[in-house]
VMD Tcl script that draws the C-alpha trace (Angstrom):
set ca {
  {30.45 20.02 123.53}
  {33.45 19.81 125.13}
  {36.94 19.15 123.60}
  {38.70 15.39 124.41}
  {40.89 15.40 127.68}
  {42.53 12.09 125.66}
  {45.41 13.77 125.35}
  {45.70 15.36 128.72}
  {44.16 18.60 130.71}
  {44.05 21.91 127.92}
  {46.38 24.21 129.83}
  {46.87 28.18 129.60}
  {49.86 29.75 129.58}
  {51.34 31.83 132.38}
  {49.81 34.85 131.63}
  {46.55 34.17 130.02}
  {43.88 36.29 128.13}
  {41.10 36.16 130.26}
  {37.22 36.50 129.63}
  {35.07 37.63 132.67}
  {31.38 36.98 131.24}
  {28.67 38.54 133.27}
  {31.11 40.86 134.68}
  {28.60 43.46 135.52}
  {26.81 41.34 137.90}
  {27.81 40.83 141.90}
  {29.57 38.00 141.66}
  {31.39 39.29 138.12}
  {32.35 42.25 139.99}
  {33.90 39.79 142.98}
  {35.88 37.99 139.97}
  {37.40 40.69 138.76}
  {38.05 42.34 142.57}
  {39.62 38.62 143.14}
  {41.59 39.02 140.19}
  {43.17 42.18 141.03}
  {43.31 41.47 144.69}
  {45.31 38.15 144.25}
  {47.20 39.69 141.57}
  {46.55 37.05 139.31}
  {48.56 37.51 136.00}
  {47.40 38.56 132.91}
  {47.80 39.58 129.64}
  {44.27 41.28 129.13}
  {41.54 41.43 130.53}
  {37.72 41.50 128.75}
  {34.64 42.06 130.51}
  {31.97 40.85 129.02}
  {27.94 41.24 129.88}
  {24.55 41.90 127.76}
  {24.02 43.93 124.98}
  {21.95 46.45 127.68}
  {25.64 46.48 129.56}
  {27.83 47.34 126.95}
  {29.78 50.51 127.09}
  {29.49 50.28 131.15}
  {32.95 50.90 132.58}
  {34.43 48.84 135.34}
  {37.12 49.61 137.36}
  {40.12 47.15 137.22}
  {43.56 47.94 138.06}
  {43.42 51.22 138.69}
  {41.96 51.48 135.46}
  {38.91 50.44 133.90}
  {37.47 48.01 131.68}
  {34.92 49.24 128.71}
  {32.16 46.80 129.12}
  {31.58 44.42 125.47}
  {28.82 42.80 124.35}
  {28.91 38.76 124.97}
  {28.48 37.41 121.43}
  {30.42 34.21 119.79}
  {33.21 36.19 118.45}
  {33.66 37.25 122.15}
  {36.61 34.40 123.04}
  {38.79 34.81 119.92}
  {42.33 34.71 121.32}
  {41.04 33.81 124.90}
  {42.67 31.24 127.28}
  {40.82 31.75 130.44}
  {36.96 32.53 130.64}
  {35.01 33.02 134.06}
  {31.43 32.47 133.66}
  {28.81 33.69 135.82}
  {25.97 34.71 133.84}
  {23.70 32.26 134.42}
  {22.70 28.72 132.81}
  {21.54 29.94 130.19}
  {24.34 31.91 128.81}
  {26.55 28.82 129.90}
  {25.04 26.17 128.31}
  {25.11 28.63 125.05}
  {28.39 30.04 125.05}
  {31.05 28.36 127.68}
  {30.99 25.28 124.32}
  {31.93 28.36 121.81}
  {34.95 29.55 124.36}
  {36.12 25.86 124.29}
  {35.87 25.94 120.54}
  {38.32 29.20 120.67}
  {40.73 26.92 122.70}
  {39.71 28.60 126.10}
  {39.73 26.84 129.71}
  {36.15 28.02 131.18}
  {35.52 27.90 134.78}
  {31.63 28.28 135.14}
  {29.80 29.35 138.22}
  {26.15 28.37 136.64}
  {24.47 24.62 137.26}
  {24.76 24.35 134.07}
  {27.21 21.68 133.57}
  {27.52 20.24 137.52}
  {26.53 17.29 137.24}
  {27.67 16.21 134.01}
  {29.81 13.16 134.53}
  {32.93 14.63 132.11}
  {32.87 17.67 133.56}
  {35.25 18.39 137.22}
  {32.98 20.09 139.94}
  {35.98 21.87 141.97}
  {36.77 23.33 145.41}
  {40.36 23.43 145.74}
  {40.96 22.65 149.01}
  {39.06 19.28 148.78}
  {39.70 17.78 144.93}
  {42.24 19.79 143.13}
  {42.87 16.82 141.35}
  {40.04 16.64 139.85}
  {41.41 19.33 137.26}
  {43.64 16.98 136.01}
  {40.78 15.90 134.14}
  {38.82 18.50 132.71}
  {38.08 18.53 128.84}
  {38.00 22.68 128.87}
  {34.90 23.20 131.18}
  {35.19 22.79 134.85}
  {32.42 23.73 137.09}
  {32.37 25.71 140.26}
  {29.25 24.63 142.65}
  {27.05 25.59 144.42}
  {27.56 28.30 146.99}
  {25.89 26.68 149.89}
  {28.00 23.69 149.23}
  {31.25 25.23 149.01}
  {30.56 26.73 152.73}
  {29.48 23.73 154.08}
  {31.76 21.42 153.33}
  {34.85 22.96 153.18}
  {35.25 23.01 156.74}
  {33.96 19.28 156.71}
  {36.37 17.34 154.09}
  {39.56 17.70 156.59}
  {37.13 15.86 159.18}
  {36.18 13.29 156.35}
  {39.24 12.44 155.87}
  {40.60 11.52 159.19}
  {37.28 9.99 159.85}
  {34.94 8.92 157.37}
  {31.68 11.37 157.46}
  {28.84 8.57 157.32}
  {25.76 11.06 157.10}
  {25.02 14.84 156.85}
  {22.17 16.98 157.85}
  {22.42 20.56 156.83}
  {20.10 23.72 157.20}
  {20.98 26.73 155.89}
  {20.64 30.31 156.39}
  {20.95 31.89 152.70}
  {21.78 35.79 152.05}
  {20.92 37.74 149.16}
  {23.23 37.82 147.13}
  {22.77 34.04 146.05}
  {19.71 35.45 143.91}
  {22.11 37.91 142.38}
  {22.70 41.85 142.88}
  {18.75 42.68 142.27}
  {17.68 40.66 145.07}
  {20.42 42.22 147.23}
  {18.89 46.10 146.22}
  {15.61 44.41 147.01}
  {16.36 43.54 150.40}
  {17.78 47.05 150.97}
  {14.70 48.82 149.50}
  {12.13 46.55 151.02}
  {13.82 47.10 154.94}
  {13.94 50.79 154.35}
  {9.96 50.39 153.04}
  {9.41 48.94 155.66}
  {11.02 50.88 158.56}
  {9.42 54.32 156.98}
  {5.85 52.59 156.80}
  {5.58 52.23 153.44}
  {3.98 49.74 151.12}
  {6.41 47.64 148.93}
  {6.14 45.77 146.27}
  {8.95 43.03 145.56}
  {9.60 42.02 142.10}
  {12.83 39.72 142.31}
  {11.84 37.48 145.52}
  {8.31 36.09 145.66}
  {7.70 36.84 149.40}
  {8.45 40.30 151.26}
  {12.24 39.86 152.36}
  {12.46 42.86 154.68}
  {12.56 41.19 158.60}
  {11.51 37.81 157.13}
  {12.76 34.43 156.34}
  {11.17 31.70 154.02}
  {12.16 28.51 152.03}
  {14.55 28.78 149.45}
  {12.99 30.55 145.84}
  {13.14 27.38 144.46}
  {10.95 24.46 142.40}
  {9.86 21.79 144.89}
  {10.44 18.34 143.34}
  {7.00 16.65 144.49}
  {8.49 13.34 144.40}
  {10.90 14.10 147.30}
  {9.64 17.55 149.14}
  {12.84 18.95 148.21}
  {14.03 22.27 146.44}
  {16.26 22.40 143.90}
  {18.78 24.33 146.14}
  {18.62 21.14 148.65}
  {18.81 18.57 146.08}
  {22.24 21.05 144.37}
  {23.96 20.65 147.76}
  {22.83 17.02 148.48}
  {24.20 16.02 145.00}
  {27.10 18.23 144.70}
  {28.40 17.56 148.04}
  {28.55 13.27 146.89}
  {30.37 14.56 143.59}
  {32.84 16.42 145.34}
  {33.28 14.04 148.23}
  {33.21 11.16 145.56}
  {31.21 9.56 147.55}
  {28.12 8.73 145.64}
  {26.05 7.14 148.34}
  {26.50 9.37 150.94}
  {23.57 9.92 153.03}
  {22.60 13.54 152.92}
  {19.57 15.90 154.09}
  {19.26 19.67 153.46}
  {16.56 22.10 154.28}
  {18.01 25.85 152.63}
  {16.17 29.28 153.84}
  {16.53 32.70 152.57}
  {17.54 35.30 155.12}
  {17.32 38.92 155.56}
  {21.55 39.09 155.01}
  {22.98 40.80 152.23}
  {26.12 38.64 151.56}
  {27.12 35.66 153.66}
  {25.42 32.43 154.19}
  {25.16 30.57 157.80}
  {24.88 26.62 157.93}
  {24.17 24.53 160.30}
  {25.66 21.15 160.06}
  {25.52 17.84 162.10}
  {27.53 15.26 160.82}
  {28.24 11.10 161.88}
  {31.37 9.76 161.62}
  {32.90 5.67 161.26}
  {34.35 6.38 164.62}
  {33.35 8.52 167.51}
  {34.46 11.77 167.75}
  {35.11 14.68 170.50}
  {34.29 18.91 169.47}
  {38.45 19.24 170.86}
  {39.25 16.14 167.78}
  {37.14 18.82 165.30}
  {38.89 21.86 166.23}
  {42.43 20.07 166.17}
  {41.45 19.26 162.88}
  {40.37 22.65 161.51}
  {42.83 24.48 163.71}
  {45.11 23.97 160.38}
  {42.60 23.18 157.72}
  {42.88 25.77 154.76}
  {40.77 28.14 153.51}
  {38.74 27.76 157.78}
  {39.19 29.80 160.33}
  {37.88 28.97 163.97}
  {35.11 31.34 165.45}
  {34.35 29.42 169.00}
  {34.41 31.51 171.84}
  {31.72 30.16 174.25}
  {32.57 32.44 177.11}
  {31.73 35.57 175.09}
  {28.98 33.52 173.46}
  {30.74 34.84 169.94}
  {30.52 32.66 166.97}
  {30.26 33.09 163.45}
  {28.13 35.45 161.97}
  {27.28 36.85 158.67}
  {29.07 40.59 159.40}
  {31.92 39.30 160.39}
  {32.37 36.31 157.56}
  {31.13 39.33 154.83}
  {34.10 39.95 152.94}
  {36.22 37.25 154.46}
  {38.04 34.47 151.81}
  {37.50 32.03 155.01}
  {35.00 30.03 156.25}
  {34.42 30.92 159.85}
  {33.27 28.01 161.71}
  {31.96 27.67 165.65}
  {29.73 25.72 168.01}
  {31.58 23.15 167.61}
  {29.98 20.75 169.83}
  {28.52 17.05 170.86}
  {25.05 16.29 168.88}
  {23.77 15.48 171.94}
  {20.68 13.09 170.17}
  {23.49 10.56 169.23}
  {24.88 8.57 172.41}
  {27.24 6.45 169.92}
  {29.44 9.54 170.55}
  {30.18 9.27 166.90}
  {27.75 12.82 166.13}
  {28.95 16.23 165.88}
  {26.72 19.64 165.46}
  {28.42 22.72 164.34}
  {27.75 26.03 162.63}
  {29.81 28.31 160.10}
  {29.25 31.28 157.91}
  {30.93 32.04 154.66}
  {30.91 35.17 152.04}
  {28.75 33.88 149.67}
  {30.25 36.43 146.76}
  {33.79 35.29 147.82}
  {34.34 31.47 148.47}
  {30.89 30.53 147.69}
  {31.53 31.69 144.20}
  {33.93 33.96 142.63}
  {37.15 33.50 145.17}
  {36.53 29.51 144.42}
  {36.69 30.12 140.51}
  {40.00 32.29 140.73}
  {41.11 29.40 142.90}
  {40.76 27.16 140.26}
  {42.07 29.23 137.80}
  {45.03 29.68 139.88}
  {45.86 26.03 140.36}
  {45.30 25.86 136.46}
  {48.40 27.92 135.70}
  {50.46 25.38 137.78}
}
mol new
graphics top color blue
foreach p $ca { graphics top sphere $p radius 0.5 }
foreach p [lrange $ca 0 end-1] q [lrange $ca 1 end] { graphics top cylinder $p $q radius 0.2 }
display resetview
């Protein structure tokens, strides 16, 4: 499937041909805003989507791209393709790209957990690309936000177990399930009756447990079980003891999580925000006189992770405990700023 990292990490030259697929989707468009925005170089760009998409134009560069159909003749000539079209399209096509002697950087589940395959955020195991046999995985978005802000902490003291909960916007379920939200609160603050079709409960002024299969064996979704297992590849730390419960809120693009975490040795909230006071890619939101902490307008359209309430988990009295809460852009670091990270430490 993939092709043999024997011989070292496929590389791509210093200004690539790159392959957006799924570019008409939210987090497509974020890719190719990212691109653009970080000027990241280039030699072309092709934006890629369904055969319903083709023809679409998308602005780029004070230009715009002309929209092709995704087929397997797509990545001739390719170096660089950013997935984010799903699993589906993933598992199917990401292989082909590697044929055409592309680096893919996927943003599906698709390949994860596959033991060959790197599962990246750059500020925590960059090295991990070292290793990559032409398909390297971004995770899962409520994994990048929470621990981020947690692996600078890990590694000055060892994280012993980790209980998240999260507060998941829109977006996550894609740009339909954002419109959704929009038409279903305006529904509802007119009167009228609505129907959803993308979210299987009514979204407007509600919250509910994350859209996804419960495993009856363990009580968990398949969200919780993404960020329980993704978080131990990424920490390399296989047997780290890890809980999540993940809710989908009324927000359009940022998730909140709240985190409590137990370290080796005990630690103090002033140790935490020393810490993160220079930890990249975090920025510190604590301001308990206002009572102003993060929150999903303000982290919307941010690259950092905005973390606050910072604070003693009060149920441990080993002092070793620590509770706090953060909010990231889901569109942005939670998935396509983290795959144009990767790409960029690729061209080094």
């Amino acid at each position: 499937m993939q092709s043999s990292a024997a011989a070292g990490p496929r590389r791509i030259p210093a200004n690539p041909v790159i392959a957006v697929v799924g570019a008409t989707g939210a987090v497509g468009v974020e890719i190719l805003q990212c691109l653009e925005k970080r000027k990241f170089p280039y030699a072309s760009v092709r934006a890629l989507a369904s055969a319903r998409s083709a023809g679409k134009q998308l602005p780029f560069a004070g230009k715009s791209l002309t929209v092709e159909e995704l087929t397997e003749k797509s990545f001739e000539g390719v170096h660089l393709a950013l997935f984010s079209a799903g699993s589906g399209t993933s598992k199917k096509f990401a292989p082909i790209a590697v044929s055409h002697g592309a680096v893919v950087v996927d943003n599906s589940s698709a390949f994860r957990m596959n033991a060959d395959v790197p599962l990246v955020v750059p500020e925590i195991n960059p090295e991990q690309l070292a290793h990559h046999g032409g398909i390297i995985a971004n995770p899962n978005c409520a994994a990048i936000i929470s621990i981020t802000p947690l692996w600078p902490i890990h590694k000055a003291n060892r994280i012993r177990r980790l209980i998240v909960s999260t507060y998941q916007a829109a977006s996550g379920a894609g740009a339909a399930a954002m419109q959704e939200l929009i038409e279903s609160t305006r529904a509802a603050l007119e009167g009228r009756e609505y129907e959803q079709k993308v979210l299987p409960h009514p979204y407007a002024f509600n919250l509910f447990s994350h859209n996804t299969k419960i495993d009856p064996a363990t009580g968990y979704n398949d969200e919780e079980t993404k960020v329980i297992a993704e978080t131990r590849k990424i920490f390399g730390e296989p047997d780290l003891p890890v809980s999540a419960t993940c809710v989908r809120v009324p927000v359009l693009r940022a998730h909140c999580v709240s985190v409590t975490f137990e370290c080796e040795r005990p630690i103090t909230p002033d140790e935490v925000r020393k810490i993160l006071a220079t930890a990249p890619g975090v920025k510190i939101v604590d301001d308990v006189e206002r009572n102003y902490f993060p929150m999903p307008k303000d982290a919307s359209g941010q690259d950092d992770i905005l973390v606050g309430r910072i604070r003693k988990d009060l149920s441990d009295p080993s002092g070793k405990s620590i509770s706090l809460f953060c909010a990231g852009d889901q569109l942005l670091k939670g998935a396509a700023l983290n795959a144009v990270q990767i790409a960029e430490r690729l061209l080094h």
